[in-house]
N, C-alpha and C positions, 0 to 999 in steps of 0.2 A: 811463559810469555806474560806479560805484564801488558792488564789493558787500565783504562782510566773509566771508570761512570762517577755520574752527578749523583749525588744523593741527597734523602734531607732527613740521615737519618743520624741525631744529636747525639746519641749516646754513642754511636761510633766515631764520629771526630773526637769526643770527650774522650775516648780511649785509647785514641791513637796521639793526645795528647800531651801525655807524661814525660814523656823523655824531653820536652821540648821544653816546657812546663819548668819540670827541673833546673834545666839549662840555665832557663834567666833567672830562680830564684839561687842558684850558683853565682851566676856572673853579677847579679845586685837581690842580694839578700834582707838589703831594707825596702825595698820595694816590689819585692815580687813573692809569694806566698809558694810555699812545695806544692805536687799536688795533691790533692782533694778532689778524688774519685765524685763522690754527691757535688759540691761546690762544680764542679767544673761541668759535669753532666747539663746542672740549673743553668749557669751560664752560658753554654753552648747552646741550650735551648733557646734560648733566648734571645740573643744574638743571631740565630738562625729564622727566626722572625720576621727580620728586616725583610722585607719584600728585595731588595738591594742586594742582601746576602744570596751566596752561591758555593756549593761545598762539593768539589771532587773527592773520591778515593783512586787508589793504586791498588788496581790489584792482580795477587799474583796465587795462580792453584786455587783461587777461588777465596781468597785470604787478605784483609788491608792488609797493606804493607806502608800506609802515606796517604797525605791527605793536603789541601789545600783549601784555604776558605777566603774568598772571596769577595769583596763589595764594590758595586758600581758607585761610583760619586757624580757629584755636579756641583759645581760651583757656579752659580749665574751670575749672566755678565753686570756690571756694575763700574760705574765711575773708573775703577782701578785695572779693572781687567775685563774680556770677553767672557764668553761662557766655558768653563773649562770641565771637563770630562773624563774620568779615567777610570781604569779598572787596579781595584787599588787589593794588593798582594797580604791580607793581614797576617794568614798563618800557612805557613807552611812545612811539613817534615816527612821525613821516610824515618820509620824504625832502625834505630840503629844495628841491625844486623843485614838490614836491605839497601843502604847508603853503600852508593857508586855500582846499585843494580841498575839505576838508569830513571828510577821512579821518579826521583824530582823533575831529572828533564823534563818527563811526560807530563807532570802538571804543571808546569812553564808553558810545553807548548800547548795544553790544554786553556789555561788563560791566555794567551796569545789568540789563539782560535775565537775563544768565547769575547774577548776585545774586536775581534773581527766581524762576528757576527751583529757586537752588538753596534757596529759605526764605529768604536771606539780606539782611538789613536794614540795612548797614551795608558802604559803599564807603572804602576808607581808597590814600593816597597820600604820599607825600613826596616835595620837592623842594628843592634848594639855594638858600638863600636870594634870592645871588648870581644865580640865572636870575630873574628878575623876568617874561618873556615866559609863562614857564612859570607862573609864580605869575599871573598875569595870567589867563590862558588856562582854568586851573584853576577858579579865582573865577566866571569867564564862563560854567561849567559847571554854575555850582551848590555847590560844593566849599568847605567854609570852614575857618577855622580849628579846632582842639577839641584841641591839646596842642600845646607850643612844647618844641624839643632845642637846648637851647644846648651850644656846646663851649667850649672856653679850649686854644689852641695855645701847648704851653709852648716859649721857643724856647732 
């Protein structure tokens, strides 16, 4: 059985990080670096700082299997807009030999819950076009379009 706990402990997101990692320095190679076990450890660290940051694991026999990290936003309100709020989806993955156990749902509905607890009305994510499983996956969730980021790579 697979449950989910919070944790805030960096070098296990940093290691459940790799295959993810991978992925986008695959899908853009000029912008995204393989990974770097130390580099990603620091970083994770760090990141995890944010008072705003919040980090599930998946786990399953006593073992990550997945991970989800997490930051509350705020946009205050201003001339253009009200105050706007959300709980904003940065990273997310199950180990590829635990995808379609069920883990990611569980940290969906685990931010779902933690949006709930915290007031908050408004789940947001992004992903690269180019993962389509992901964008797939996402969809399947519930999750839908509501703002498009084009770029132009000048070469």
């Amino acid at each position: 059985m697979i449950h989910i706990t919070e944790t805030k402990d960096a070098l296990l997101i940093a290691s459940l990080n790799e295959d993810v990692q991978n992925l986008h320095a695959e899908i853009h190679p000029e912008m995204f670096k393989r990974y770097n076990k130390t580099a990603m450890e620091q970083a994770i660290a760090e990141m995890m700082k944010d008072p705003d940051c919040r980090a599930f694991v998946a786990m399953k026999d006593a073992v990550a299997i997945g991970y989800i990290l997490l930051f509350i936003r705020e946009a205050k309100e201003n001339a253009f807009h009200y105050t706007i709020r959300s709980l904003y989806i940065d990273q997310i993955a199950a180990l590829p030999g635990q995808r379609r156990s069920g883990a990611g749902k569980l940290l969906m509905e685990q931010a779902e819950k933690l949006a709930k607890e915290l007031d908050i009305k408004k789940l947001e994510l992004d992903h690269w076009s180019a993962n389509t499983v992901a964008a797939a996956y996402f969809r399947k969730n519930g999750y839908e379009l509501c703002k498009e980021r084009l770029c132009k790579f000048i070469p």
